[in-house]
NUROVO-958737 format. One line per field, with one value per residue: residue number from 0; residue in three letters; x, y, z of N, C-alpha, C in turn. Coordinates in nm, 4 decimals. Example, Ala and Ser with C-alpha at 12.3 -4.5 7.8 and 13.67 -1.06 7.14 Angstrom:
2
num <- 0;1
residu <- ALA;SER
nX <- 1.3190;1.2850
nY <- -0.5690;-0.2250
nZ <- 0.7800;0.7080
caX <- 1.2300;1.3670
caY <- -0.4500;-0.1060
caZ <- 0.7800;0.7140
cX <- 1.3200;1.2900
cY <- -0.3300;0.0030
cZ <- 0.7800;0.7870
This chain:
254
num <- 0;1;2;3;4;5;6;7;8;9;10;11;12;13;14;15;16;17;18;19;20;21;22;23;24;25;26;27;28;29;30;31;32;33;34;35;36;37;38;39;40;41;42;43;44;45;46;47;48;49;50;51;52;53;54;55;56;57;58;59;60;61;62;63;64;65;66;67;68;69;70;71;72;73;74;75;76;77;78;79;80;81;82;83;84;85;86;87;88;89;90;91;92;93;94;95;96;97;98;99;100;101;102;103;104;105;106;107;108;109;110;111;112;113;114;115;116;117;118;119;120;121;122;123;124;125;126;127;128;129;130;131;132;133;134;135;136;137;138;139;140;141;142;143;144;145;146;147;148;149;150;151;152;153;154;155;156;157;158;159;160;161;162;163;164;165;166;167;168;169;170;171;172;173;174;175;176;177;178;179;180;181;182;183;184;185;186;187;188;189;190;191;192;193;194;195;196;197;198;199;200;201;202;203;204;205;206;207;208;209;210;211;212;213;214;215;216;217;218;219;220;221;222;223;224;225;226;227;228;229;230;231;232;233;234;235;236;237;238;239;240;241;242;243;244;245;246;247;248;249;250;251;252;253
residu <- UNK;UNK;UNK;UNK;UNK;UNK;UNK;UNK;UNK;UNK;UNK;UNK;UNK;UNK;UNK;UNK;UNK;UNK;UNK;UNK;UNK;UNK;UNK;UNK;UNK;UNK;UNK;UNK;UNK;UNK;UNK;UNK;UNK;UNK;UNK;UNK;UNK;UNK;UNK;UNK;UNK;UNK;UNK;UNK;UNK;UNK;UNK;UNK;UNK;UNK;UNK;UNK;UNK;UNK;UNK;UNK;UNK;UNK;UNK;UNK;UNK;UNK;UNK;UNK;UNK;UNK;UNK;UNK;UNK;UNK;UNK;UNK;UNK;UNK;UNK;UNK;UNK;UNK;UNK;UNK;UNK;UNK;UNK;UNK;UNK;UNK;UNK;UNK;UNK;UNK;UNK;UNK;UNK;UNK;UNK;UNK;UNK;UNK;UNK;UNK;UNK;UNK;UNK;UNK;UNK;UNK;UNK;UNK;UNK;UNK;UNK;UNK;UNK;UNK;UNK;UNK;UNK;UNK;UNK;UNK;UNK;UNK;UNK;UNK;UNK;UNK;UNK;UNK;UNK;UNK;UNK;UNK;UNK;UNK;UNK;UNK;UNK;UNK;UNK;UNK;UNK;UNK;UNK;UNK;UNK;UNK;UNK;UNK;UNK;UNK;UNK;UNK;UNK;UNK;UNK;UNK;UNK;UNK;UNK;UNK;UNK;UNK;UNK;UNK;UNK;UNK;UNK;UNK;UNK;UNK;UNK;UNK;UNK;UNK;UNK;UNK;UNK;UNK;UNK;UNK;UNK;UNK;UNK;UNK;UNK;UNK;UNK;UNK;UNK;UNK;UNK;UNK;UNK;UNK;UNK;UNK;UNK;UNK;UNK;UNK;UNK;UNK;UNK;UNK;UNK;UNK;UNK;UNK;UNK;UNK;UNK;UNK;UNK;UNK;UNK;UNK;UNK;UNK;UNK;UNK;UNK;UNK;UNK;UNK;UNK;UNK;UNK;UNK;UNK;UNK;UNK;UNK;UNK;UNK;UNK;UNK;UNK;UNK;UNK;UNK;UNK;UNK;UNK;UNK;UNK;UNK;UNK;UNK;UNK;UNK;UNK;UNK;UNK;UNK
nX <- 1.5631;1.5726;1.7777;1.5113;1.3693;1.5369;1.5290;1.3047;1.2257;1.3879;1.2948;1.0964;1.1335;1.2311;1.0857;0.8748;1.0361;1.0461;0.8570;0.6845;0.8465;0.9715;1.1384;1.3770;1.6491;1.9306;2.2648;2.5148;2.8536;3.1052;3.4560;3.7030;3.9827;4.1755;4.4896;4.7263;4.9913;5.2868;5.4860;5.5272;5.5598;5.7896;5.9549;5.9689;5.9466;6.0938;6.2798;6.6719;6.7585;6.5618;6.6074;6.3784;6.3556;6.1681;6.0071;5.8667;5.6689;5.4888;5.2375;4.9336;4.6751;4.3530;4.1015;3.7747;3.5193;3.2040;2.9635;2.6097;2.3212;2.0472;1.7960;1.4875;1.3732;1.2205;1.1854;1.3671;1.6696;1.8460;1.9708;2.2303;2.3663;2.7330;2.9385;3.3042;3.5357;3.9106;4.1674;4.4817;4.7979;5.1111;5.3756;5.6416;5.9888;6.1728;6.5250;6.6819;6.9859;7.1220;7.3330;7.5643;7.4816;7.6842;7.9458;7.9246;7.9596;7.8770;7.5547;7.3391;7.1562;6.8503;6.5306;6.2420;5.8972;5.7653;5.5362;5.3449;5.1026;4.8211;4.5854;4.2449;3.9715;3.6858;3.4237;3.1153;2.8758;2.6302;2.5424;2.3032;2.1849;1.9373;1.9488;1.8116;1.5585;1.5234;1.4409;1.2471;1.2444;1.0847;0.7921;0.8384;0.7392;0.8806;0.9678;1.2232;1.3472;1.1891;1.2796;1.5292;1.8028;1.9588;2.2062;2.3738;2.6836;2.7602;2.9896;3.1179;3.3738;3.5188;3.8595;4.0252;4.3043;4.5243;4.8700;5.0718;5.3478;5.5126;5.7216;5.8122;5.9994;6.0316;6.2401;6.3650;6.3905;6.3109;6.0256;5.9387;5.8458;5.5270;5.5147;5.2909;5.1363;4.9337;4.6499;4.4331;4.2701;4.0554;3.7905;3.6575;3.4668;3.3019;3.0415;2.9137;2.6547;2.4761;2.1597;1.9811;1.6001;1.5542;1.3227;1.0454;0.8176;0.7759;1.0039;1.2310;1.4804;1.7805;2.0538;2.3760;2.5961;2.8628;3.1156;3.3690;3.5596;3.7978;3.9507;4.1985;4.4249;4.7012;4.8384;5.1447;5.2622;5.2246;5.3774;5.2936;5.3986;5.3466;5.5131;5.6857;5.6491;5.9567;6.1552;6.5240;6.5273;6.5002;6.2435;5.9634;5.6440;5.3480;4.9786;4.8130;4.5171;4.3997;4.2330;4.0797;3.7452;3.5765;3.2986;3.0387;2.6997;2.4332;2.1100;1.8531;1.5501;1.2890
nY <- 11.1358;11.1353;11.3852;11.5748;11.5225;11.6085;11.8402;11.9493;11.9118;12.0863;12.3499;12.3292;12.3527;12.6084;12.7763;12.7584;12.8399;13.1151;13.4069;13.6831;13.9169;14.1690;14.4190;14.6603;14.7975;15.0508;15.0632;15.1814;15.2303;15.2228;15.1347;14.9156;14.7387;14.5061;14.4043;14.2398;14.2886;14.1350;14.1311;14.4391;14.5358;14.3818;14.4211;14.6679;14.8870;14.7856;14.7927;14.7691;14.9203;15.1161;15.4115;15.5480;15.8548;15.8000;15.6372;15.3984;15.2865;14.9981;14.8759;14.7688;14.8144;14.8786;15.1752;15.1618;15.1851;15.1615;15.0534;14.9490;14.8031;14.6223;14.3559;14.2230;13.9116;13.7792;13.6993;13.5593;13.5375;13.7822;13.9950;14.1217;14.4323;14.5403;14.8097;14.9056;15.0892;15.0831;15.2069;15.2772;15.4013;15.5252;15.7496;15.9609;16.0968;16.1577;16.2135;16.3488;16.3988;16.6706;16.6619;16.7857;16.7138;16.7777;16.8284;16.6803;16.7607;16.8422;16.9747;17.0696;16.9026;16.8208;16.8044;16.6636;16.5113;16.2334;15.9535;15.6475;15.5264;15.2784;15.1218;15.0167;14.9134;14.7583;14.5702;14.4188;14.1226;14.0325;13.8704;13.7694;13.5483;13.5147;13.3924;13.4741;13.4156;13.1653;13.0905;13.2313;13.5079;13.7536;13.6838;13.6435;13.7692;13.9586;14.2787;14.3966;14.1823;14.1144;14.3168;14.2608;14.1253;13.8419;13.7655;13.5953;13.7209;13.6858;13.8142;13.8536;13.9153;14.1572;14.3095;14.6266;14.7025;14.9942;15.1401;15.4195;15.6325;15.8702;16.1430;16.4923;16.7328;17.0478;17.2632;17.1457;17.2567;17.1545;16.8761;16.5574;16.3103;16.1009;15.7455;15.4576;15.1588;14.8685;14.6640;14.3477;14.1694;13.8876;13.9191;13.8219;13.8255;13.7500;13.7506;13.8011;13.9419;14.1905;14.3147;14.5505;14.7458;15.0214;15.2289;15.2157;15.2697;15.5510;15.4460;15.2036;15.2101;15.0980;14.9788;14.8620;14.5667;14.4719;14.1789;13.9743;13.8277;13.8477;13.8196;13.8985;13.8494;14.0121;13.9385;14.0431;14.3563;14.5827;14.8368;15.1381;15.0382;14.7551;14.6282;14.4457;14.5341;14.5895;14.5415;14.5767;14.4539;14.1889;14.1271;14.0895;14.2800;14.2549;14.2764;14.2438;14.2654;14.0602;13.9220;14.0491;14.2074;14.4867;14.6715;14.9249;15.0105;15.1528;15.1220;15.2001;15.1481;15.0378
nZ <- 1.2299;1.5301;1.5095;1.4456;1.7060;1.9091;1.8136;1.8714;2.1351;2.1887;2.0915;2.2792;2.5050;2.4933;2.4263;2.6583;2.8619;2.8146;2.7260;2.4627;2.4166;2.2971;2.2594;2.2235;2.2414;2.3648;2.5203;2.6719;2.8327;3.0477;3.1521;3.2842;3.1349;3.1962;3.0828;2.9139;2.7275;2.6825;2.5191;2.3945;2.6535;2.7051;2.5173;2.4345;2.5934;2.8163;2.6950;2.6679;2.3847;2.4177;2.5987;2.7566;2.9237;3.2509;3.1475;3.2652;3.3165;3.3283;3.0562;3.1388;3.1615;3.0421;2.9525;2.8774;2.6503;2.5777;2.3317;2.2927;2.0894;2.0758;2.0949;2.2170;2.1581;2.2716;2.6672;2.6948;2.6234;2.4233;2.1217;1.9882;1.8075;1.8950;1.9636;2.0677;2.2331;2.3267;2.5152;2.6240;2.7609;2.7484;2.8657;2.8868;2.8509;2.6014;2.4692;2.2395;2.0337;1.8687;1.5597;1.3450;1.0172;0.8099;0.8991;1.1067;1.3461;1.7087;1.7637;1.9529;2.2652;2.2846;2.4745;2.5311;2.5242;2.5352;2.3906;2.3912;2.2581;2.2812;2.1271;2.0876;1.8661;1.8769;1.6946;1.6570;1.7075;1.9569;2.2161;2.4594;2.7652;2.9711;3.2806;3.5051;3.4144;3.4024;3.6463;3.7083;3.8267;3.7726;3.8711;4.1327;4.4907;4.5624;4.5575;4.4647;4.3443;4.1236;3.9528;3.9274;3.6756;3.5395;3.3801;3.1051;2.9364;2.5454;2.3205;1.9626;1.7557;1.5194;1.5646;1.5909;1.6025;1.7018;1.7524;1.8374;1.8341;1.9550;1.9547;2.0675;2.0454;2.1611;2.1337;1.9162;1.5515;1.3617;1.2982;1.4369;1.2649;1.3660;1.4138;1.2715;1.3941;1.3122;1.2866;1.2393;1.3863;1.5821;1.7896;2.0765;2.3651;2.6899;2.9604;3.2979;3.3406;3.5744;3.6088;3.6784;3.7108;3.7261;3.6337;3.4989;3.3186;3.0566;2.9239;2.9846;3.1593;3.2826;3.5277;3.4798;3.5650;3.5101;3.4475;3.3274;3.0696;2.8519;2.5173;2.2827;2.0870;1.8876;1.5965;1.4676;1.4506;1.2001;1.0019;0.7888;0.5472;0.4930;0.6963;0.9549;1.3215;1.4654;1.6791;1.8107;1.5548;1.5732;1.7419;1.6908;1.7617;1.9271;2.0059;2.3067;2.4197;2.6195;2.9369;3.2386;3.2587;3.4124;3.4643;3.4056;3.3322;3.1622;3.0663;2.7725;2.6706;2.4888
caX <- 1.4480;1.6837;1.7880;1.4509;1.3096;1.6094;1.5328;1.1774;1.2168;1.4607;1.2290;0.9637;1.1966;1.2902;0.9399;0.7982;1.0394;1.0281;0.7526;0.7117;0.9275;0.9914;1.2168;1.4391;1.7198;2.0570;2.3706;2.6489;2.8914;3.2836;3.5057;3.8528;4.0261;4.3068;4.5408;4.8592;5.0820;5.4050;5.6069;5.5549;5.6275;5.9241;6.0563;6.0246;5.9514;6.1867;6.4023;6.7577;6.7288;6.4944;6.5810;6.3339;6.3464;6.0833;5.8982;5.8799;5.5537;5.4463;5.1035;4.8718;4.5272;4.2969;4.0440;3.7172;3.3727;3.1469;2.7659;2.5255;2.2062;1.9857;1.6886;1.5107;1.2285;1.1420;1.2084;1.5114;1.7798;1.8783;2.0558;2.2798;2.5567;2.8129;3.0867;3.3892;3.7196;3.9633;4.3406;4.5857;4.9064;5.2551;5.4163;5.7731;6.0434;6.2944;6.6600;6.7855;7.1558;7.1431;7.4325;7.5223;7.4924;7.7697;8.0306;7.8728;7.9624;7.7278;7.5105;7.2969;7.0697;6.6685;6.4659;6.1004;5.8050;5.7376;5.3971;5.3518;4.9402;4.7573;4.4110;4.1950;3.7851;3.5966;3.2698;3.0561;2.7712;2.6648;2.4229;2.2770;2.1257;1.9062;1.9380;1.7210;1.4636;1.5034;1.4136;1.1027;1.2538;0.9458;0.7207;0.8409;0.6798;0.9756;0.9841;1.3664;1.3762;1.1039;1.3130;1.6231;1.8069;2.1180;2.2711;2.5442;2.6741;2.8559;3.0339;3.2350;3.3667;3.6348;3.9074;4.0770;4.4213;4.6691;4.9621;5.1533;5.5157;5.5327;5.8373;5.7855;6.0781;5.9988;6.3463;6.4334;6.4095;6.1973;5.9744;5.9912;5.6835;5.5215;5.5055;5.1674;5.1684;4.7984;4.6589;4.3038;4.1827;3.9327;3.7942;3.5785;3.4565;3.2175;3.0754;2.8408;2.5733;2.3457;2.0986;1.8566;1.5828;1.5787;1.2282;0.9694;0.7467;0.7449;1.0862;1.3018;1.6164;1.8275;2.1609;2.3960;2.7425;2.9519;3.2375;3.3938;3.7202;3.8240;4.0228;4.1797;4.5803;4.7135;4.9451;5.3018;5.1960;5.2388;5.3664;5.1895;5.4708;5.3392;5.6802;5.6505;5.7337;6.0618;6.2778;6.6541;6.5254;6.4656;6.1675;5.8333;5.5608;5.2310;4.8750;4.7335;4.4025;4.3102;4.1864;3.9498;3.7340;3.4945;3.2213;2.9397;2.6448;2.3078;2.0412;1.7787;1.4749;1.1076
caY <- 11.1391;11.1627;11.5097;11.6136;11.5061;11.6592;11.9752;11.9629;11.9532;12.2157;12.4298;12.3322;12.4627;12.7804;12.8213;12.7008;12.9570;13.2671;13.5085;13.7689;14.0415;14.2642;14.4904;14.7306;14.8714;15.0598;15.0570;15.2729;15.1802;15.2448;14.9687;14.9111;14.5951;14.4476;14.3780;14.1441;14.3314;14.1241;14.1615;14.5465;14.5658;14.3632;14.4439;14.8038;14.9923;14.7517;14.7109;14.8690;15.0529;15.2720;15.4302;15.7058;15.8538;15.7746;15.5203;15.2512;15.2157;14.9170;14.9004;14.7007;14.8245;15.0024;15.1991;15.0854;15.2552;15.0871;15.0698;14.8004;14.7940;14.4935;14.3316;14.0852;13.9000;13.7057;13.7066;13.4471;13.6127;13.8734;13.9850;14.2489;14.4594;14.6159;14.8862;14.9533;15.1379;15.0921;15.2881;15.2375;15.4896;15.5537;15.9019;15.9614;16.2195;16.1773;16.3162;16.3537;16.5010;16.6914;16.6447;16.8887;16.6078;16.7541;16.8289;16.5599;16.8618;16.8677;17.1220;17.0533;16.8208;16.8280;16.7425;16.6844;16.4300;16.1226;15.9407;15.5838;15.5157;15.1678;15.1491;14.8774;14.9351;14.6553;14.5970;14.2451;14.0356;14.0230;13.7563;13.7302;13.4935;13.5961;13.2953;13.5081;13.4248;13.0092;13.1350;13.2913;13.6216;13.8677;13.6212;13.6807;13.8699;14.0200;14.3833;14.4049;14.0116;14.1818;14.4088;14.2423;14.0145;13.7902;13.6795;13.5393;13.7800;13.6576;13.8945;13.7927;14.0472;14.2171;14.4125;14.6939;14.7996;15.0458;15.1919;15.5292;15.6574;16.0362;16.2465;16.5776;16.8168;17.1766;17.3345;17.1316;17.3303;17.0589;16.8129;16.3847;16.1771;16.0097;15.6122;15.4119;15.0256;14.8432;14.4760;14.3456;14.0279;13.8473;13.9735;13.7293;13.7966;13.6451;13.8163;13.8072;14.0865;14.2040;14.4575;14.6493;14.8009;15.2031;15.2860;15.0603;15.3226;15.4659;15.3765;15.0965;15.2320;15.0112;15.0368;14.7172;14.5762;14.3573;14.1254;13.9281;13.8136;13.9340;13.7323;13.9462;13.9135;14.0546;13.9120;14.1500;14.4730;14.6468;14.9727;15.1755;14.9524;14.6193;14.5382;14.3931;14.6189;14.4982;14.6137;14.5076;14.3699;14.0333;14.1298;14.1349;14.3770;14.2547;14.3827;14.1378;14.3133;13.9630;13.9465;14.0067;14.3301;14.5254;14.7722;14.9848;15.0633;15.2513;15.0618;15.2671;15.0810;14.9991
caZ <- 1.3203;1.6283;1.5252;1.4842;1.8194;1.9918;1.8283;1.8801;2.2453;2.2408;2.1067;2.3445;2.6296;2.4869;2.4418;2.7424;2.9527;2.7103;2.6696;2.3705;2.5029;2.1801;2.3229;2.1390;2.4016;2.4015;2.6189;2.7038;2.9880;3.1059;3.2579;3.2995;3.1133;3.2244;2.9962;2.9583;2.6984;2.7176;2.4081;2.4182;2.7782;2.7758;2.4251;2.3854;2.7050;2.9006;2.6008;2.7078;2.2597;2.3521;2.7351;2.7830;3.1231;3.3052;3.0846;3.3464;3.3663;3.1919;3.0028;3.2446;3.1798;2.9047;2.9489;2.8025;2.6244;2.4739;2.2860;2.2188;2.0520;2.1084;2.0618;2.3031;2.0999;2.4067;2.7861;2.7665;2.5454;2.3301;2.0252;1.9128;1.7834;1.9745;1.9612;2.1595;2.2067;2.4022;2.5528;2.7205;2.7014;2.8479;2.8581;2.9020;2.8450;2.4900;2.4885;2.1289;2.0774;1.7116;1.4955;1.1814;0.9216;0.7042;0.9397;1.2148;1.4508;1.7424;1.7877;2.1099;2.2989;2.3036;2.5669;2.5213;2.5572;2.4619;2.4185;2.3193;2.2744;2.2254;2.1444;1.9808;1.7655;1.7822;1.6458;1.6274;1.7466;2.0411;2.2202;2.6068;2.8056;3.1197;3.3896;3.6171;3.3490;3.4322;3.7923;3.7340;3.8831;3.7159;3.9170;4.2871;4.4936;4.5751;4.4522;4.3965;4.2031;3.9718;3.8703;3.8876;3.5865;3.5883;3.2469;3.0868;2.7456;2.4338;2.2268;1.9105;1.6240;1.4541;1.6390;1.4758;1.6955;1.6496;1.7986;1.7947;1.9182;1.9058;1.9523;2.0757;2.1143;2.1423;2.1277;1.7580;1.4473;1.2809;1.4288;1.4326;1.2305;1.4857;1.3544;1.3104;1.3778;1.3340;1.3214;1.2438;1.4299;1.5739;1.9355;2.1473;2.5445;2.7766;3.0663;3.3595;3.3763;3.6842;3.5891;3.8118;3.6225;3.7943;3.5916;3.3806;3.2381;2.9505;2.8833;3.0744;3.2041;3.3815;3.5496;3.4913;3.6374;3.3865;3.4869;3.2338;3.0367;2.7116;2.4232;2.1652;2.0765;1.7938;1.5245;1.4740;1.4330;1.0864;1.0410;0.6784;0.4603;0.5584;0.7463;1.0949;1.3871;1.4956;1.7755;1.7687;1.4091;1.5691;1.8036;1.6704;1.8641;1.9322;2.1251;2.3721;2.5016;2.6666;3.0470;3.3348;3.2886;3.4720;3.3454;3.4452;3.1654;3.1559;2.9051;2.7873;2.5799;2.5996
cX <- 1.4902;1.6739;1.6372;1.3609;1.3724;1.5649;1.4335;1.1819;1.2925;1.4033;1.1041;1.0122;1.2170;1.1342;0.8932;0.8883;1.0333;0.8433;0.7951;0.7159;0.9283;1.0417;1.2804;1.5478;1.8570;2.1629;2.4553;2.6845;3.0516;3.3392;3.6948;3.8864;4.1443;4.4062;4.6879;4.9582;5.2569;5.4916;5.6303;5.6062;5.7794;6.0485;6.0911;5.9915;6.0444;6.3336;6.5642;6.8039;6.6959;6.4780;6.5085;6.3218;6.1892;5.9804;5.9372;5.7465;5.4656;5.3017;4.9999;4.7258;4.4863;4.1755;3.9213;3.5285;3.3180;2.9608;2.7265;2.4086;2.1652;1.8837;1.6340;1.3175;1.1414;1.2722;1.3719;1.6546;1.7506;1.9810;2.0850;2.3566;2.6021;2.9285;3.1582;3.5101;3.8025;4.1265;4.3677;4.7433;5.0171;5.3115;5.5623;5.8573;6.1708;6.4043;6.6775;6.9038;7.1494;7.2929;7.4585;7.5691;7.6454;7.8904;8.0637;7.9615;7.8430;7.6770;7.3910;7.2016;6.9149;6.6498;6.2826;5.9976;5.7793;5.6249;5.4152;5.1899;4.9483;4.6320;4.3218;4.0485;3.7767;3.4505;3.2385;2.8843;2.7671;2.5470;2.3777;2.1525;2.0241;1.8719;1.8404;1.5876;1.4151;1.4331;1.2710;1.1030;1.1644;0.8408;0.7236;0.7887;0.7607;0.9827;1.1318;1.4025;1.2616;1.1710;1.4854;1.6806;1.9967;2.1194;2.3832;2.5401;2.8058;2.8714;3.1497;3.2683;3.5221;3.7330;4.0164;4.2025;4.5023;4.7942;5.0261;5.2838;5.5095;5.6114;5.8063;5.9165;6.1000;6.1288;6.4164;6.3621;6.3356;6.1414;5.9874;5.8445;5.6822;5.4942;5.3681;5.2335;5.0041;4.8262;4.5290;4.2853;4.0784;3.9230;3.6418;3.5340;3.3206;3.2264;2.9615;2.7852;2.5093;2.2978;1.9871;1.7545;1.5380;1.3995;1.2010;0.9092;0.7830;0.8853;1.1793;1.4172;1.6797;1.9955;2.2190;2.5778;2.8068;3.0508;3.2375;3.5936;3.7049;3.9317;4.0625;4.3427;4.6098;4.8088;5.0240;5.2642;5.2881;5.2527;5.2928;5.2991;5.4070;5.4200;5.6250;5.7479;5.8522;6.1706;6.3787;6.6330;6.5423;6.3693;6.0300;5.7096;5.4138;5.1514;4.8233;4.6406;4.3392;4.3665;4.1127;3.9377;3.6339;3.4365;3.0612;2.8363;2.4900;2.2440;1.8859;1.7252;1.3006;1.0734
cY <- 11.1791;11.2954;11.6056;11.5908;11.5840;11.8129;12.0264;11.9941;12.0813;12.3322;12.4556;12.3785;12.5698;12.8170;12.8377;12.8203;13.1101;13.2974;13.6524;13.8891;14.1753;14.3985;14.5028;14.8067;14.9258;15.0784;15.1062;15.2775;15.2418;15.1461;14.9871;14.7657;14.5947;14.3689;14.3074;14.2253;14.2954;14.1387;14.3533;14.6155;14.5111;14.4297;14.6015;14.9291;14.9262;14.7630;14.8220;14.9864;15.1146;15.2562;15.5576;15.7121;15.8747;15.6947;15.4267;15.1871;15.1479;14.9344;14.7649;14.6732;14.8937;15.0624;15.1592;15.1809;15.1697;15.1128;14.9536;14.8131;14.6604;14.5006;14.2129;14.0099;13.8165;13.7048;13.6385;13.4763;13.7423;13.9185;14.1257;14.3009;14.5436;14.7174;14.9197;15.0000;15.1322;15.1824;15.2592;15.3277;15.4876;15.6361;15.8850;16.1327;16.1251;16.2426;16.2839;16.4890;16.4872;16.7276;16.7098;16.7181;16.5956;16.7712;16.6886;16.6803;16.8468;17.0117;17.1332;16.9781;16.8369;16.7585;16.7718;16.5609;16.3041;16.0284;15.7636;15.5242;15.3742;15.1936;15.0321;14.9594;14.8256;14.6557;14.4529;14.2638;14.0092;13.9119;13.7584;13.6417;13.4961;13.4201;13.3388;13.4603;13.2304;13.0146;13.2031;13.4107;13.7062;13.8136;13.6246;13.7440;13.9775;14.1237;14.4188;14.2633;14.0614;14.2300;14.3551;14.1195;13.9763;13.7489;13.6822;13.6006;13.7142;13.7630;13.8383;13.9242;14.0551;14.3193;14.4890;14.7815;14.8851;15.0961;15.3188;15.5349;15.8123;16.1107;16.3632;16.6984;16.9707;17.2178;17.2896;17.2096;17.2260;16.9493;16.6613;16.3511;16.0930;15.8250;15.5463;15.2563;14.9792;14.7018;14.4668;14.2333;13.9980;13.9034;13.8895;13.8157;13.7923;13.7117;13.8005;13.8959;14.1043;14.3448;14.4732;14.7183;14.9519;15.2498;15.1774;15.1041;15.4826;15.4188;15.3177;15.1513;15.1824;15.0480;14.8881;14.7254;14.4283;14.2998;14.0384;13.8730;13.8289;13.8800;13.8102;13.9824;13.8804;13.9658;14.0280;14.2535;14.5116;14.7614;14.9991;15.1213;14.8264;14.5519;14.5796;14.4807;14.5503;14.5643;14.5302;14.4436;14.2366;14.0169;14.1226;14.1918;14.3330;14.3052;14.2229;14.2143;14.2104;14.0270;14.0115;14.1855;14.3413;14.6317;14.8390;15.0473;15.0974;15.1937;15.1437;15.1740;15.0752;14.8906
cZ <- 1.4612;1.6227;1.5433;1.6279;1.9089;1.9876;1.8770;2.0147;2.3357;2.2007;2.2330;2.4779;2.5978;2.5268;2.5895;2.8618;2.9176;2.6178;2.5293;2.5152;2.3929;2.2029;2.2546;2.2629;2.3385;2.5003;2.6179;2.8326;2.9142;3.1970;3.2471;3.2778;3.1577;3.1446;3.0250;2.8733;2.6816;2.6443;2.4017;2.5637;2.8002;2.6429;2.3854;2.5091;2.8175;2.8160;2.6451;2.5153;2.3246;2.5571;2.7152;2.9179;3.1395;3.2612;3.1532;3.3652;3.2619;3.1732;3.0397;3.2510;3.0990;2.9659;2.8228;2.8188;2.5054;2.4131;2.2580;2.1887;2.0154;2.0979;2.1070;2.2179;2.1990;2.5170;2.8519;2.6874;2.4380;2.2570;1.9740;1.8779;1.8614;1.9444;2.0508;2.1422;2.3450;2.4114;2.6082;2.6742;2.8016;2.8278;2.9227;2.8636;2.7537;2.5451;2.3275;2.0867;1.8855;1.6682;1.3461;1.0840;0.8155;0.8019;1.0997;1.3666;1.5744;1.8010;1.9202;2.1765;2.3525;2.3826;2.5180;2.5966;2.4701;2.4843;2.3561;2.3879;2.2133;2.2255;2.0302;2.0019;1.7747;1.8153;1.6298;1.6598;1.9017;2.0993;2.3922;2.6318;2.9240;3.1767;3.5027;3.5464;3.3845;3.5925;3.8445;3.7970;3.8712;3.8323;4.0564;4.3429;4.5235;4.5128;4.3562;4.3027;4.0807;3.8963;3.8380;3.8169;3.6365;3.4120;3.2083;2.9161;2.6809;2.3322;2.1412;1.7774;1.5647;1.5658;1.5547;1.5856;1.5939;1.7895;1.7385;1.8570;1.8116;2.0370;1.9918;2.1120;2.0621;2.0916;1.9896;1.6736;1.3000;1.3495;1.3671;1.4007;1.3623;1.3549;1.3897;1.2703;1.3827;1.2871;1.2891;1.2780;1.5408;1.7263;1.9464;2.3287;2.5819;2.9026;3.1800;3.3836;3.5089;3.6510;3.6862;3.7306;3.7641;3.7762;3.4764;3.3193;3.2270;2.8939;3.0053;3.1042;3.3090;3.4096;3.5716;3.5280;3.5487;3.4285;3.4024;3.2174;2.8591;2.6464;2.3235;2.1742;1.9247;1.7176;1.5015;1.4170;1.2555;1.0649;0.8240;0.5804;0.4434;0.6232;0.8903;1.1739;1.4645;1.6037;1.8220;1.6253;1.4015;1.6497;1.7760;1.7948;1.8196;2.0756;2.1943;2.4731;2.5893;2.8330;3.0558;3.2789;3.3743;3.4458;3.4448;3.3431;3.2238;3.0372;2.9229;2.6937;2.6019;2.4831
């Protein structure tokens, strides 16, 4: 009896601040995450194995695109799915010194390029709350609080990383497989919106500013064997996409 009374009144607030909204909307934005990276920064671009000249610059930040399609059935949240990708890369310069295999003679030293890409897919659920909506913001007379919302978004899903390392040296006489390492787990973040709406008729287009933090580290990467990427063969290499981002997105809907 308890539970139902509790719930009862928790409907009677949703209710009581949410109007039928029935809104259909999408989103496409660009942001920059900030990323922590520490086992690949310290184990294989610091690692003294693998010196490439000029790979010093550790992997710090990803670039970030994303989509969301949503659906607000009333005034006080909304629900939907999301897609995103993210990068983050480091570029360098290889030396390998070729060796005749049968005589182990050498025969001369390549110079080329060297690339080593991160990049994580993920896809989920996504959920928002509008706090401007507890505020009665629509209701002001204020022309700019009409139009403008505050809410708090939940995104939870799947994240789908990989990694590359590709070799490039023009002047050899055959070329180097580049290596794939990937991972699939869970990706969470939580973010603060402010949207503006730009235009209200006939379709809503709004222009919004995202700040947030982002949860999503990998277990030991896997190269296409199932064997854990390993540098010195006691290192394991994982992705840590977590931390603060920041984002800019365009929602079109009516």
């Amino acid at each position: 009896m308890k539970q139902l009374l509790i719930g009862a009144m928790l409907c009677f607030t949703i209710t009581s601040f949410a109007q039928s909204k029935n809104k259909l909307s999408f989103d496409f934005g660009y942001g920059i995450n900030y990323v922590q990276m520490k086992t690949i920064n310290q184990f294989y671009i610091d690692s003294s194995a693998f010196k490439h000249k000029r790979l010093n610059t550790k992997i710090e930040k990803a670039k970030q695109f994303y989509v969301n399609l949503k659906y607000q059935p009333m005034q006080l949240f909304d629900v939907g799915v999301y897609g995103g990708y993210y990068m983050a890369d480091a570029y360098g310069e290889g030396e390998f010194t070729e060796i005749d295999l049968i005589t182990e003679e050498f025969i001369a030293v390549h110079e080329g390029d060297f690339v080593l890409r991160t990049s994580l897919i993920s896809v989920g659920f996504s959920n928002s709350w509008y706090i401007s909506k507890l505020f009665n913001f629509e209701q002001k007379s204020s022309y700019f609080l009409k139009r403008f919302r505050i809410a708090t978004e939940f995104n939870f899903g799947i994240g789908y990383s990989k990694t590359i390392t590709d070799y490039k040296y023009p002047t050899a006489q055959h070329g180097f497989p580049y290596q794939i390492f990937t991972s699939q787990d869970f990706d969470f973040q939580i973010a603060l919106k402010l949207e503006y709406d730009i235009i209200q008729t006939p379709l809503i287009s709004t222009i919004g500013f995202k700040i947030g933090y982002k949860q999503l580290k990998t277990k030991p990467l896997k190269n296409k064997y199932n064997n854990d990427w390993l540098v010195k063969q006691k290192y394991p290499i994982n992705l840590d996409f977590s931390g603060y981002f920041g984002s800019i997105y365009l929602s079109i809907g009516r």
